[in-house]
VOGU-3710 file (C-alpha; in Angstrom, 3 decimals, decimal comma):
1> xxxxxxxxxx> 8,358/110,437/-54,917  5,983/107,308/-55,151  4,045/107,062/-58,354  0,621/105,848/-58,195  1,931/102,256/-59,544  3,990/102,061/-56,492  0,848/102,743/-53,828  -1,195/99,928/-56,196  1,745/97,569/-55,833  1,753/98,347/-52,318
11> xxxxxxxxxx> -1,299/97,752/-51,763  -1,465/94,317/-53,643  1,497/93,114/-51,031  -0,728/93,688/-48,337  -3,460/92,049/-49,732  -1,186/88,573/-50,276  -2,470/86,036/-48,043  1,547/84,730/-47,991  2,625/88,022/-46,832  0,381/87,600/-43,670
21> xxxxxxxxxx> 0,806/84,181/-43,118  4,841/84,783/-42,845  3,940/87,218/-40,172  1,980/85,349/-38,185  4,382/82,369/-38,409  6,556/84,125/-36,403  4,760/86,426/-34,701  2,294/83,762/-32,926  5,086/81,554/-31,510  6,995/84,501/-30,350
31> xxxxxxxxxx> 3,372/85,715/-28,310  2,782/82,167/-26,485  6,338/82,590/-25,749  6,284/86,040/-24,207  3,035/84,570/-21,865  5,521/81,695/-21,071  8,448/83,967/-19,761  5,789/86,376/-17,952  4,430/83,542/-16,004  8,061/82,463/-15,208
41> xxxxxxxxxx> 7,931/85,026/-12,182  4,683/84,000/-11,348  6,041/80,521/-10,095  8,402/81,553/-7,076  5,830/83,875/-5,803  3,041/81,430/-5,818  5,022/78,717/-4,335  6,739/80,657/-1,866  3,615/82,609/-0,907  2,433/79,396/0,714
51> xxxxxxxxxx> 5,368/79,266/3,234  4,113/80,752/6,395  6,999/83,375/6,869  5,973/86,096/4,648  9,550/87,460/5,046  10,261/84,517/2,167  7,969/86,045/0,128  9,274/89,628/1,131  12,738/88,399/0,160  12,051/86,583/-2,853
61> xxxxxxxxxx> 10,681/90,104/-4,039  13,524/92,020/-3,437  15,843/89,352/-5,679  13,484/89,421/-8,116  13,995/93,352/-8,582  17,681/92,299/-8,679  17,422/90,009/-11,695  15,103/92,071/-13,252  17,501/95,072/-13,230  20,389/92,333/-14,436
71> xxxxxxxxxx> 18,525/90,304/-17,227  16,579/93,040/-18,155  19,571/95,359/-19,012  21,655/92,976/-21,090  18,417/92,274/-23,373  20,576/93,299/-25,882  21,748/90,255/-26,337  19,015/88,966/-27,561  17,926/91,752/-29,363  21,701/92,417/-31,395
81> xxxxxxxxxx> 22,050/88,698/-32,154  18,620/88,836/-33,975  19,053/92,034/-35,978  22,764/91,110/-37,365  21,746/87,182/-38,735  18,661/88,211/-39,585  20,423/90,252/-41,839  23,269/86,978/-42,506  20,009/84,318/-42,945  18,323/86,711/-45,357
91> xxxxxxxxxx> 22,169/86,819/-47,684  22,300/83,232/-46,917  25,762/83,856/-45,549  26,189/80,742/-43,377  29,950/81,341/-42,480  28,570/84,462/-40,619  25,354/82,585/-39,340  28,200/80,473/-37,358  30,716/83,416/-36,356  28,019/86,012/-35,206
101> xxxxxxxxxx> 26,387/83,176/-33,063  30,144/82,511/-31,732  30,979/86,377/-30,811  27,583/87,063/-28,944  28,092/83,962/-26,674  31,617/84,794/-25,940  30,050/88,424/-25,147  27,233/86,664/-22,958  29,640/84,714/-21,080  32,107/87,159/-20,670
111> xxxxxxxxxx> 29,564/89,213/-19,301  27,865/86,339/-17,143  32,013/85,740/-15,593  31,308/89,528/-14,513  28,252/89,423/-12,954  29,426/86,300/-10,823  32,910/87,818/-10,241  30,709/91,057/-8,473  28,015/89,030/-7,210  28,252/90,033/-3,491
121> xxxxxxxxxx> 28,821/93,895/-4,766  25,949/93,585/-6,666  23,574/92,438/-3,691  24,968/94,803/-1,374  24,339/97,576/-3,147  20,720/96,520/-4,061  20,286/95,891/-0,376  21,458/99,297/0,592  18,915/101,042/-2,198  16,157/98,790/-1,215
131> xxxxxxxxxx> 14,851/99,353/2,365  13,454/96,117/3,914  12,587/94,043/6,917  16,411/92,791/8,364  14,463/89,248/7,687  13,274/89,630/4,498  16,767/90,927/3,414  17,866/88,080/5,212  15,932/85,514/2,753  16,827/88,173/-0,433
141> xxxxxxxxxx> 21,110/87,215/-0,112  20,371/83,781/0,274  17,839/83,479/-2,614  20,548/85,243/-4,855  23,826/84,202/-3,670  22,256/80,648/-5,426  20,139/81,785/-7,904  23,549/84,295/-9,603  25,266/81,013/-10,043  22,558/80,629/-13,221
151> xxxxxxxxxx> 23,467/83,440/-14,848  26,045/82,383/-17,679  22,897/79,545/-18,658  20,265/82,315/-18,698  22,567/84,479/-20,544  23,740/82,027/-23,038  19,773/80,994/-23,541  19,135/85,046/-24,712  21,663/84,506/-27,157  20,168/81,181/-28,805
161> xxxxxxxxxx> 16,811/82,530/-28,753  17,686/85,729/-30,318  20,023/83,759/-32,886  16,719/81,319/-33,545  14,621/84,433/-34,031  17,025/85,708/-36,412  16,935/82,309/-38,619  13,365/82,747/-38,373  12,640/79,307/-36,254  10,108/81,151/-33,712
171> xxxxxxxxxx> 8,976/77,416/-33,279  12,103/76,666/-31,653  12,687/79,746/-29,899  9,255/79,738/-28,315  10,104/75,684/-27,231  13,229/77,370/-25,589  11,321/79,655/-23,399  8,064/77,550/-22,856  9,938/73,941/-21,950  11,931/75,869/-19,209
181> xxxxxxxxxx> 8,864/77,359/-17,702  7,468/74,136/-17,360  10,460/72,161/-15,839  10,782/75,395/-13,611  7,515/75,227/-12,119  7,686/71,389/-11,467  11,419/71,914/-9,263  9,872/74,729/-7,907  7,189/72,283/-6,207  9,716/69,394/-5,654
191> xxxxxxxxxx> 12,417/71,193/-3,926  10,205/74,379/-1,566  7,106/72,070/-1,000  8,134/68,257/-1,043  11,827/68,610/0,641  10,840/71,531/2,269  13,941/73,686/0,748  12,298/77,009/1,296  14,005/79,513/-0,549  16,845/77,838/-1,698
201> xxxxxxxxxx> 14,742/75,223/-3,292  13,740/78,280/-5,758  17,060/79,112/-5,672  18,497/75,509/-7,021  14,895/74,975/-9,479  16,271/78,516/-10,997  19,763/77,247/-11,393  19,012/74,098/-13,354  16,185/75,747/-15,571  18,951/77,644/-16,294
211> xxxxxxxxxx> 21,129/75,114/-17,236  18,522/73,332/-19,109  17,328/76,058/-21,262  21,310/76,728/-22,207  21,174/72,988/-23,265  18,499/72,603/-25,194  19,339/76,283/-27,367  22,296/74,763/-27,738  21,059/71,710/-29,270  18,296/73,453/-31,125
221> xxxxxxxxxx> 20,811/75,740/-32,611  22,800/72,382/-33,607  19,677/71,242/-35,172  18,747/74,409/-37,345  22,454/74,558/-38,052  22,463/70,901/-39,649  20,324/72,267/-42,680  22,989/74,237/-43,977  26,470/73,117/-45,142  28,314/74,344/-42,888
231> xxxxxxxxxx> 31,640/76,210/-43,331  35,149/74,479/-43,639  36,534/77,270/-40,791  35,316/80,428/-38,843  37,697/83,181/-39,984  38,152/85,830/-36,528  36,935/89,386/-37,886  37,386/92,432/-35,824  34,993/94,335/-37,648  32,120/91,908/-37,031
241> xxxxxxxxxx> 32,837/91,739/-33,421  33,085/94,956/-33,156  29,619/95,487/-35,455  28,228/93,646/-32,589  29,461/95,180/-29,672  28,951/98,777/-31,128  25,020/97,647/-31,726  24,947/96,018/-28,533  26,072/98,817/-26,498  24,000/101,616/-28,262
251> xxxxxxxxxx> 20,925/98,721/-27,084  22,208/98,901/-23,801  22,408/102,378/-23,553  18,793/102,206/-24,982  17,495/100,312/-21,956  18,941/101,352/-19,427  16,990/105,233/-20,401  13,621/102,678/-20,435  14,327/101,061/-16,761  15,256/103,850/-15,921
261> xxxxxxxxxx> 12,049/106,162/-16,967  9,912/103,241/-15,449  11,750/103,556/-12,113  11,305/107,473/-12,206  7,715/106,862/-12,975  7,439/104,249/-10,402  9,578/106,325/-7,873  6,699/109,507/-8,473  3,865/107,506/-7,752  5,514/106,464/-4,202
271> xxxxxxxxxx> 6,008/109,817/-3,633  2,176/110,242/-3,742  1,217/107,611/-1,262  1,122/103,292/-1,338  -2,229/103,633/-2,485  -1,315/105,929/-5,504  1,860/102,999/-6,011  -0,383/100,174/-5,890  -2,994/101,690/-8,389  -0,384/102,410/-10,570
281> xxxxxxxxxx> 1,383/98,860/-10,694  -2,058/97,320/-11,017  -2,378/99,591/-14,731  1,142/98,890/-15,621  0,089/95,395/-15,908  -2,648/96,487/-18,761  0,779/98,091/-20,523  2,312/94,358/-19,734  -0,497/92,894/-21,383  -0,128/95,074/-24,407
291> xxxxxxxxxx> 3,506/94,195/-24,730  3,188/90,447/-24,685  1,313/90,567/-28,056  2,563/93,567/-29,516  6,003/92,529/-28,779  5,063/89,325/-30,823  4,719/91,373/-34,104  8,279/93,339/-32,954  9,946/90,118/-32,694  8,493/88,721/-36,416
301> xxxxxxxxxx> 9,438/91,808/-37,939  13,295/91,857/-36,740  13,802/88,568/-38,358  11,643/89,479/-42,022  13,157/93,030/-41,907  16,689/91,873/-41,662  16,028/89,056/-43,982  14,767/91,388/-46,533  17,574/93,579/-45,968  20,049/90,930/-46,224
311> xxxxxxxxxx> 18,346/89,559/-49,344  18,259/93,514/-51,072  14,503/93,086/-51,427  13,379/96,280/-51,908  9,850/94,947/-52,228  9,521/92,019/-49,445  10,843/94,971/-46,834  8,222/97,519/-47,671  5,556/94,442/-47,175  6,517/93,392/-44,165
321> xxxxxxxxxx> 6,691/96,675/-42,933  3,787/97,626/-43,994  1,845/94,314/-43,253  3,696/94,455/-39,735  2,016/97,935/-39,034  -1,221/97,173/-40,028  -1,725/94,040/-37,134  -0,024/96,004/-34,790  -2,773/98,977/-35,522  -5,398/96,269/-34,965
331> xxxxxxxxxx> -4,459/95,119/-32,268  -3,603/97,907/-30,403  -6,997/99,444/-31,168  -8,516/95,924/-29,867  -6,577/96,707/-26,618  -7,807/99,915/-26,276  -11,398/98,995/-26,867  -11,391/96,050/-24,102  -9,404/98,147/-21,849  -12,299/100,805/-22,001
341> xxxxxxxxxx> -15,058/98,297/-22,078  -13,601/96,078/-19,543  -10,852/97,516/-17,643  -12,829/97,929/-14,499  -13,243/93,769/-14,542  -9,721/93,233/-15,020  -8,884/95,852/-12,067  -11,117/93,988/-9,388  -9,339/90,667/-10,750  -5,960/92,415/-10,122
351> xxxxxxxxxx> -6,484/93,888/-6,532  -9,647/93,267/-3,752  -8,674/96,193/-2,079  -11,037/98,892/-2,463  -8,988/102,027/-2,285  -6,398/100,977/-4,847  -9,507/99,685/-7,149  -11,405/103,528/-6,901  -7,364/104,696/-7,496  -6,769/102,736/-10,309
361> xxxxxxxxxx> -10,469/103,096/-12,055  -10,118/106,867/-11,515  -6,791/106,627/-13,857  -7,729/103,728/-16,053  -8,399/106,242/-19,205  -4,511/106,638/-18,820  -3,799/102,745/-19,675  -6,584/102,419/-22,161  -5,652/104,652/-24,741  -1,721/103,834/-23,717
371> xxxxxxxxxx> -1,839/100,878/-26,682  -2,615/103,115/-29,541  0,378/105,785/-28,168  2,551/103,052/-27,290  2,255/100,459/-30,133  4,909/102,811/-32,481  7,671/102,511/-30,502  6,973/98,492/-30,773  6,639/98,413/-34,612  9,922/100,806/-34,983
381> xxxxxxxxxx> 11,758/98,393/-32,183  11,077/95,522/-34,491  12,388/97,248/-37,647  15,523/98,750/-36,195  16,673/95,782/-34,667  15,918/93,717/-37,798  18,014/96,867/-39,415  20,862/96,781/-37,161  20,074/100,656/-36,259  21,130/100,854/-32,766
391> xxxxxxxxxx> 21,824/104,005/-33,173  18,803/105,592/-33,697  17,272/103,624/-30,957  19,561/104,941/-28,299  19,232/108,257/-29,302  15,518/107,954/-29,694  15,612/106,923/-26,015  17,912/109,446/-24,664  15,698/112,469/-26,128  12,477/110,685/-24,902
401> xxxxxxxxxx> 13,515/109,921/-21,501  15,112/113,575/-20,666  14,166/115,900/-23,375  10,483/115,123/-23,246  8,806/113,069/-20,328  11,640/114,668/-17,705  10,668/118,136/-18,699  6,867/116,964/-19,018  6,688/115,981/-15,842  7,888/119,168/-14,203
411> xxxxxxxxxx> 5,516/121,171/-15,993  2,936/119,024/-15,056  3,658/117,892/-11,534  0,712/119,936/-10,017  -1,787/117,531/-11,569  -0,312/115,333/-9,276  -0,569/111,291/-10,871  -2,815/112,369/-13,926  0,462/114,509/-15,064  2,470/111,385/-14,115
421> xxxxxxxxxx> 0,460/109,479/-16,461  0,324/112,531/-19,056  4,104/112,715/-18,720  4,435/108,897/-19,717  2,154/108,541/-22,440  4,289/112,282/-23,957  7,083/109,483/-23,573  5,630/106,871/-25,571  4,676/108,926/-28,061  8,160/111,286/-28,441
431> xxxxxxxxxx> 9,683/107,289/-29,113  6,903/106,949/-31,664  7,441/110,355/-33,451  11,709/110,368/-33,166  11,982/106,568/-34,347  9,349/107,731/-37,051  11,320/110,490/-38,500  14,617/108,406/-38,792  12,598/105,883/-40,205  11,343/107,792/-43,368
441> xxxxxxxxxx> 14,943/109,901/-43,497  16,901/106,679/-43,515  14,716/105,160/-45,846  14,942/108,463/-48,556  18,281/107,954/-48,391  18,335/104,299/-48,991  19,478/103,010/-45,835  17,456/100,106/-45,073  17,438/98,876/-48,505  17,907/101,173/-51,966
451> xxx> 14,628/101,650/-54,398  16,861/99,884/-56,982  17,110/96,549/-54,708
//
């Protein structure tokens, strides 16, 4: 039980101006870099919706679906790399710094060799599942029969930014995802609108970002790596591979349940008509919005959680949890409150069409109290990756996605896309709760890091 000394001595580390500043030294770099990857999409549409064919833009679509499915579902790269040397950086354990950064990219590659190896499996099937124009399908194999060959750089890139995040260089990591956005867009104009490449000239501009961005992680990791004296040799440990790959797989697990809720959810508003569907992907982008700040603090908080872990500071991990929770209150309540005041602006930016704009108005109360519901599973993401507690996060998932907003919605199907909504923010909030009560039983028992530490 916490005396009154401890609540006064928690409050005094939330009142140090260092304790913020560390936060936001992460946490800022880690937001510009979210915009930068969001935008990355934003390129090959924009460029390719100047072609006249609109079957190019139809097709480049459909691909993009593709990799989002792909990337998207081995985030745990990323994600496991930063929790276990945040954990290494914090013990100062450079041997393991080196090795843990070693086993995730053979993992990454190994995986990339797959994806490549299946590559025309993999586009069939998505072909088959997604119903298009024979054109447009047409321009979707070609765009990724070039764009796949990318994947072991793009792969290899999650790794060195999660293993940057981890060593708590968000400057670097956010250079990693920012310079490639830049050098994207530029090919992306050279190759579709000077040589007049069409599709495949966002096909090759995707292919040598890739490349790039695996370069230059691999010589910013070089570079981060040159401050430390580095190990004689890298022993080969079973048990940390397998550490990694048992993390890695419950993260998997983890997001597949979250594509795959946002697919069901996406899947029920088609059901109720394109106008419905359109509304509803014009206030996902307000929960998009949320998550490119909000995942900023997640990010900062994996690598000063596992560094405080690492370290055995008892003290420095209740601060930055606690200092962590309080800017992620703020600014989820700052969300909320623009989304209310302003969220009818931001819908007539998003759409001119008038139907979907009444749709989407009539269900903007949804989205703008979705920040304050949704901003716990954010906080809790950060900690348990920083904490290596896969775990709990896949099993957080699993009773979310089927136990609550599966059930939810059948109960509440009658009320039509208001119980759709109702269903998802019950889903949001059954994350928040679950990862909530591991957090405080884990932590009673000493399993982020004992009172004596």
């Amino acid at each position: 039980m916490k005396t009154k000394t401890d609540h006064w001595s928690l409050i005094a580390s939330i009142r140090q101006p260092s304790a913020h500043r560390s936060l936001w030294h992460l946490a800022a770099p880690m937001m510009l870099s979210n915009i930068s990857i969001a935008t990355l999409g934003l390129v090959d549409t924009a460029v390719i919706g100047h072609l006249s064919d609109a079957s190019c833009l139809g097709g480049i679509a459909i691909a993009a679906v593709v990799f989002d499915f792909l990337y998207w579902g081995v985030t745990f790269l990323r994600m496991g790399t930063t929790g276990v040397v945040a954990q290494v950086h914090g013990a100062r354990d450079v041997r393991r710094m080196v090795s843990t950064l070693r086993d995730a990219m053979i993992v990454a590659l190994s995986i990339a060799a797959a994806i490549l190896f299946f590559r025309q499996e993999i586009i069939g099937f998505a072909l088959n599942v997604i119903h298009s124009s024979e054109q447009s399908a047409i321009h979707a194999a070609h765009f990724f029969s070039i764009k796949i060959w990318g994947a072991p750089g793009v792969l290899a890139t999650m790794v060195f930014i999660g293993w940057l995040i981890g060593m708590q260089n968000a400057r670097s990591a956010m250079w990693l995802a920012a310079l490639p956005c830049i050098l994207h867009a530029g090919l992306d104009v050279a190759f579709v609108t000077h040589l007049k490449l069409g599709v495949a000239g966002a096909g090759y501009a995707a292919v040598a970002t890739a490349y790039f961005s695996a370069g230059l992680g691999l010589m910013l990791v070089n570079r981060e790596l040159s401050r430390y004296e580095k190990p004689l040799s890298i022993g080969w440990q079973w048990s940390q591979i397998r550490q990694l790959l048992s993390l890695n797989s419950n993260i998997l697990i983890r997001t597949l349940c979250l594509i795959a809720t946002f697919a069901f959810f996406t899947h029920q508003g088609a059901r109720q008509g394109d106008t419905v569907l359109a509304a509803n992907a014009v206030l996902l982008n307000f929960q998009m919005l949320t998550a490119l700040a909000l995942d900023g603090f997640a990010n900062a908080l994996e690598a000063l959680v596992g560094a405080a872990i690492g370290a055995s500071n008892r003290r420095k991990f209740v601060q930055v949890v606690s200092v962590g929770a309080l800017w992620s209150l703020l600014f989820a309540t700052l969300f909320m409150v623009l989304y209310l005041l302003f969220g009818h602006y931001l819908i007539a930016l998003l759409t001119s069409i008038s139907a979907v704009r009444m749709q989407a108005e009539r269900y903007l109360i949804w989205a703008a109290i979705s920040p304050l519901v949704s901003v716990w599973c954010f906080l809790f993401d950060g900690i348990f990756i920083g904490a290596t507690k896969g775990r709990e996060m896949r099993n957080s998932m699993i009773f979310s996605s089927f136990f609550v907003f599966a059930p939810a919605w059948v109960v509440l199907e009658r009320l039509e896309n208001n119980g759709l909504w109702l269903a998802f923010l019950l889903f949001f909030a059954a994350r928040g709760l679950s990862m909530g009560w591991y957090f405080v039983a884990i932590d009673r028992r000493g399993g982020f890091v004992p009172a004596s530490g």
